[in-house]
C-alpha positions as YAML, in Angstrom:
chain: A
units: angstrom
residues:
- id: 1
  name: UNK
  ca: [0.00, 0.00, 0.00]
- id: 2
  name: UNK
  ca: [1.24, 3.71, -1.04]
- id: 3
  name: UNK
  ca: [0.67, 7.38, 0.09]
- id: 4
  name: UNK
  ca: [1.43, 10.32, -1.96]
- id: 5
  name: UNK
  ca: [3.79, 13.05, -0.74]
- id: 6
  name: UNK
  ca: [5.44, 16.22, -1.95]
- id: 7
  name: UNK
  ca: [8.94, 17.99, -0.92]
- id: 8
  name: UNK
  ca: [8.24, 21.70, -1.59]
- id: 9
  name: UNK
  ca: [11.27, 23.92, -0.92]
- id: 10
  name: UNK
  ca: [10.36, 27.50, -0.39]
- id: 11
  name: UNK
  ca: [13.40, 29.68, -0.72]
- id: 12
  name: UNK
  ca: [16.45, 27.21, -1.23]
- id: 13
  name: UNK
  ca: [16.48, 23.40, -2.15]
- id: 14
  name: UNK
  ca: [18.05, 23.15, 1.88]
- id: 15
  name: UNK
  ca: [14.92, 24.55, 2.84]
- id: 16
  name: UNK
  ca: [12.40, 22.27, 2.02]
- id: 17
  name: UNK
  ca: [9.06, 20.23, 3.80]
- id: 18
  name: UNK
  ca: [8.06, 17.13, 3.56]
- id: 19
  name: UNK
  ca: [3.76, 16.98, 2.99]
- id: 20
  name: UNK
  ca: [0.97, 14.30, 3.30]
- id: 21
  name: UNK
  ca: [-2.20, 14.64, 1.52]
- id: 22
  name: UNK
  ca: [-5.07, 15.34, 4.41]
- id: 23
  name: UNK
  ca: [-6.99, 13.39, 4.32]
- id: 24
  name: UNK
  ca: [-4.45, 10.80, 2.94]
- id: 25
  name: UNK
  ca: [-5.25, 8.79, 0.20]
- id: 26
  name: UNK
  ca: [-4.36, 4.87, 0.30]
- id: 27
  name: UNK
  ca: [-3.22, 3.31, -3.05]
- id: 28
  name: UNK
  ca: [-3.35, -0.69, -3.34]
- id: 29
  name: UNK
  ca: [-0.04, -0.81, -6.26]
- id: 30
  name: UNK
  ca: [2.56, 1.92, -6.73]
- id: 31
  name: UNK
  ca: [1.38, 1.93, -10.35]
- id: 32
  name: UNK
  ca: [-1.57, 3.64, -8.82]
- id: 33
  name: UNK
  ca: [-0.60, 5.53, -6.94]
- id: 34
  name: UNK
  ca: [2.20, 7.36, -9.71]
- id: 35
  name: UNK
  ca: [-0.57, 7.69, -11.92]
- id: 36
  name: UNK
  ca: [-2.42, 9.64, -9.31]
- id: 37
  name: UNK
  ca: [0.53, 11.79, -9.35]
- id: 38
  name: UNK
  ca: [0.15, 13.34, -12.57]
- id: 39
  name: UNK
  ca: [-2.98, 15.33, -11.46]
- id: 40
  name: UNK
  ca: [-1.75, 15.79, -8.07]
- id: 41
  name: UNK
  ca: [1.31, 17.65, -9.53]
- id: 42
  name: UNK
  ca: [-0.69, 19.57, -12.55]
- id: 43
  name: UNK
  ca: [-2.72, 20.70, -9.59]
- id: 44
  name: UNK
  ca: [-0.09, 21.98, -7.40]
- id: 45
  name: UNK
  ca: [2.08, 23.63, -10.24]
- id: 46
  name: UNK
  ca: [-1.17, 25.66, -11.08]
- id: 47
  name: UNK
  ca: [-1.53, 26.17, -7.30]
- id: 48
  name: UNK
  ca: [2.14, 27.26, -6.70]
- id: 49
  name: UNK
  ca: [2.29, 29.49, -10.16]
- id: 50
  name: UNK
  ca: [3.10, 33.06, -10.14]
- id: 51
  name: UNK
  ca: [0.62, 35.38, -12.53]
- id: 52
  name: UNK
  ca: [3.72, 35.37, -14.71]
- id: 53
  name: UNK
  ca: [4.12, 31.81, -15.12]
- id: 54
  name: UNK
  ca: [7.23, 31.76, -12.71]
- id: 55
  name: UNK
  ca: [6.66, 28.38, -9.99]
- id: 56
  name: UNK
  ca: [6.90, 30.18, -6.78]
- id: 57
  name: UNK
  ca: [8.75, 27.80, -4.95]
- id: 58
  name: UNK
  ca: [12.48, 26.60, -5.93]
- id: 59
  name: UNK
  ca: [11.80, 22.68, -6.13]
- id: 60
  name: UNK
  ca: [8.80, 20.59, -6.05]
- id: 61
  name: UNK
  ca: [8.43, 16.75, -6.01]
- id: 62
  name: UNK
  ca: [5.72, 15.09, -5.45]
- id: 63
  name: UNK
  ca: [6.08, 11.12, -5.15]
- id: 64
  name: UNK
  ca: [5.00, 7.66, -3.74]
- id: 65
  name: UNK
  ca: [6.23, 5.97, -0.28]
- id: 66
  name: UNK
  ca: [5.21, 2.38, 1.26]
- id: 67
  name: UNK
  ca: [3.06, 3.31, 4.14]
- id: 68
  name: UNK
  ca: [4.50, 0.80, 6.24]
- id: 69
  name: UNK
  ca: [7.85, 2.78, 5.92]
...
């Protein structure tokens, strides 16, 4: 089983936070759960976007982890 996460760094890549969906959502196969990630990351580029275009943060990845990690 898989959870989604994202590292968003906010100034400088040594800056950066580790974040959990809330509520989470639980993915049976990591195949799932990456294809998930496609709109989960469209979303949170739009989110995170500047009215310029510019991504307002200086790194984002968004990912999958075993939940029993």
């Amino acid at each position: 089983m898989f959870k989604m996460f994202a590292v968003i760094c906010a100034v400088t890549v040594l800056e950066c936070n580790r974040m959990y969906e809330d509520p989470p959502r639980i993915f049976d196969t990591i195949e799932e759960c990456k294809a998930a990630i496609i709109q989960k990351e469209e979303h949170t580029r739009d989110f995170l976007t500047d009215e310029d275009g510019y991504l307002t943060v200086a790194h984002l990845e968004i990912g999958c982890e075993n939940v029993y990690n």
